[in-house]
N, C-alpha and C positions, 0 to 999 in steps of 0.2 A: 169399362171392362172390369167383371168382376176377379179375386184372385181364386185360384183352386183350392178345393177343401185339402186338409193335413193327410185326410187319410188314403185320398186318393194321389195322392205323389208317391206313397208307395215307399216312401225313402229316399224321393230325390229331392237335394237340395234349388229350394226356389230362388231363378236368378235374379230375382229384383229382391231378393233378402240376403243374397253372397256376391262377393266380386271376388276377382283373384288376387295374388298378393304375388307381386314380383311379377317376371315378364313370361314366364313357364319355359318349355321348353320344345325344341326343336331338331328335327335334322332333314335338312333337304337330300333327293340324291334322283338318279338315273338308271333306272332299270325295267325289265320289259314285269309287264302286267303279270304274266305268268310267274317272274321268279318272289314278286311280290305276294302273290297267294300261299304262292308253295311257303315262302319264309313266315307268312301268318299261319298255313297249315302246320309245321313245323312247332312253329312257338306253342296251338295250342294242344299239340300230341304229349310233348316232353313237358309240361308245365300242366299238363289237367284244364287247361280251359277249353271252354264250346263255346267260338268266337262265329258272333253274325253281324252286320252293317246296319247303322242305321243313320239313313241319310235324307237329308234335312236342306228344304227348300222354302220355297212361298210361291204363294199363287192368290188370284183376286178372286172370289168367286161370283158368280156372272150377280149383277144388280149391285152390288155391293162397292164402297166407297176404297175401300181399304186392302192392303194384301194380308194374307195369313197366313203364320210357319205351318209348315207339315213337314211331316216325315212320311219314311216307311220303311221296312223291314226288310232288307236282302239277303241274300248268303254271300259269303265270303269270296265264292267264284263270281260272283258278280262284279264286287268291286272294280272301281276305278273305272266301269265302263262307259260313266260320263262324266266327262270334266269341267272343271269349274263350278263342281260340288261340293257339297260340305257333309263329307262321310265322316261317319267316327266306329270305329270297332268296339262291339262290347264282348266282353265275359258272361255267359251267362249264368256261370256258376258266381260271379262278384253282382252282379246286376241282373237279377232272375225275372224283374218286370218292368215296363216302362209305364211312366204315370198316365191315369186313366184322366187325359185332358176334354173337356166338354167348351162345347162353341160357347162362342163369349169369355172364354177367359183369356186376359193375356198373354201370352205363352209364345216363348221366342225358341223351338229346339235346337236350334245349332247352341245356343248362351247355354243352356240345360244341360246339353249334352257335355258343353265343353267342362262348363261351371261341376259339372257331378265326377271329372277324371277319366271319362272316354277318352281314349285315343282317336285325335282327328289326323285324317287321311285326305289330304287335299291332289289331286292333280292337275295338270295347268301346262297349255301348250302356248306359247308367245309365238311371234312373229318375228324376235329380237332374239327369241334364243334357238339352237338349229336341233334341239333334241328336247320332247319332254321332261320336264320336272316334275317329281312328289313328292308331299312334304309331310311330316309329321310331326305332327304338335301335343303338346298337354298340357293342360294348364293341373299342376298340381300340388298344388297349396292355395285353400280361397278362405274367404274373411268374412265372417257375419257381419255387414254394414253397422248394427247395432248394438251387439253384444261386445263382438272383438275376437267371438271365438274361434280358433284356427281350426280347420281338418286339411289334412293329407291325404291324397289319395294313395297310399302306400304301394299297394297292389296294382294298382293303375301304372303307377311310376315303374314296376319291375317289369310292366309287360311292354311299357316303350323301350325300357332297357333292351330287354329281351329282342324284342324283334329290330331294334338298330341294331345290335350285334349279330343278328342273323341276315339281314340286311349287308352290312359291310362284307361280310362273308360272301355274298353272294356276288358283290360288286367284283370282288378279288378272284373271282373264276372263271376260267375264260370260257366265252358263250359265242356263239352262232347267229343270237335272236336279238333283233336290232330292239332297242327299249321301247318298248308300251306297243306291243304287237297284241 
C-alpha cells in the first residue's frame, strides 16, 4: 500500500505519521437524538460554525482480500441514526475539505479523523444497560512519531467544550421524550 501524496491531504495530518498524546477526552451521557442535534444546531449558530458528519466505516469489496475504511458525508440531522458508528462532527469553517484519498492507499478514517481533532460521536445500545448511551470523544493533542512536534487542536477542544456544556444543559431540563427516539 502506497502513502498519499502531501498535497492531496489537504492539511490533514497522516495517521501513521501522528499519534495522540495522553488519553484525550470524553463525556458519556443519555439523551434523545433530537435534543442532541438541537445542542449541535445551537453550538454551531452562536459560535459561526457549519457543522456536517462524517462517518466512518469499512467494508470488503467484492474479489478482494482485505476490508477498506470509508466514509461519507451526512448532515447533522442525520446523525446518530445508526449505532455502533464512528461519527465525528466537523466545522466546515476549521476543516473546509477532506483529503482526496485514492485506492490503494492506506488510509484508516476513523484514526484521521480522530488524529486531525474531529469530535467523535459514538452511540451504543447494550443489552446490559436499559437506556442508550453517547459518547464524545477527542483526542486533542497528538505527536509527530518523528519529529516530537506537538499540535493542539485548539478550536476542536472549544467546540467539545461547547456542546458538553450544551449537552448538560439539556440533560437538566425536563423532557417528555424517552432518549434516542
Amino acid at each position: 500500500m502506497s502513502t498519499p501524496n502531501r498535497d492531496l491531504l489537504r492539511g490533514w495530518l497522516d495517521p501513521k505519521e501522528w499519534w495522540r498524546l495522553g488519553r484525550g477526552r470524553t463525556f458519556d451521557f443519555a439523551l434523545s437524538r433530537r435534543d442532541v442535534i438541537a445542542a449541535i444546531h445551537h453550538l454551531g449558530a452562536s459560535d459561526g460554525h457549519d457543522f456536517d458528519v462524517v462517518v466512518c466505516g469499512s467494508e470488503k469489496p467484492p474479489g478482494e482480500r482485505f476490508y477498506r475504511s470509508t466514509h461519507r458525508v451526512i448532515s447533522v440531522d442525520e446523525l446518530l441514526a445508526e449505532p455502533a458508528t464512528n461519527q465525528f462532527l466537523r466545522s466546515r469553517r476549521l476543516t473546509p475539505a477532506l483529503p482526496k484519498i485514492e485506492p490503494g492507499w492506506d488510509w484508516r478514517w476513523d484514526a484521521a479523523c480522530s488524529l486531525n481533532g474531529l469530535v467523535g460521536i459514538t452511540y451504543s445500545v447494550s443489552r446490559k444497560s436499559p437506556s442508550p448511551r453517547t459518547w464524545l470523544g477527542i483526542v486533542h493533542r497528538v505527536e509527530h512519531r518523528a519529529t516530537g512536534e506537538v499540535v493542539e487542536h485548539v478550536e476542536y477542544n472549544r467546540i467539545f467544550d461547547g456542546l458538553k456544556a450544551r449537552l448538560r444543559k439539556a440533560m437538566q431540563a425536563p423532557t417528555d421524550v424517552p432518549p434516542h427516539d
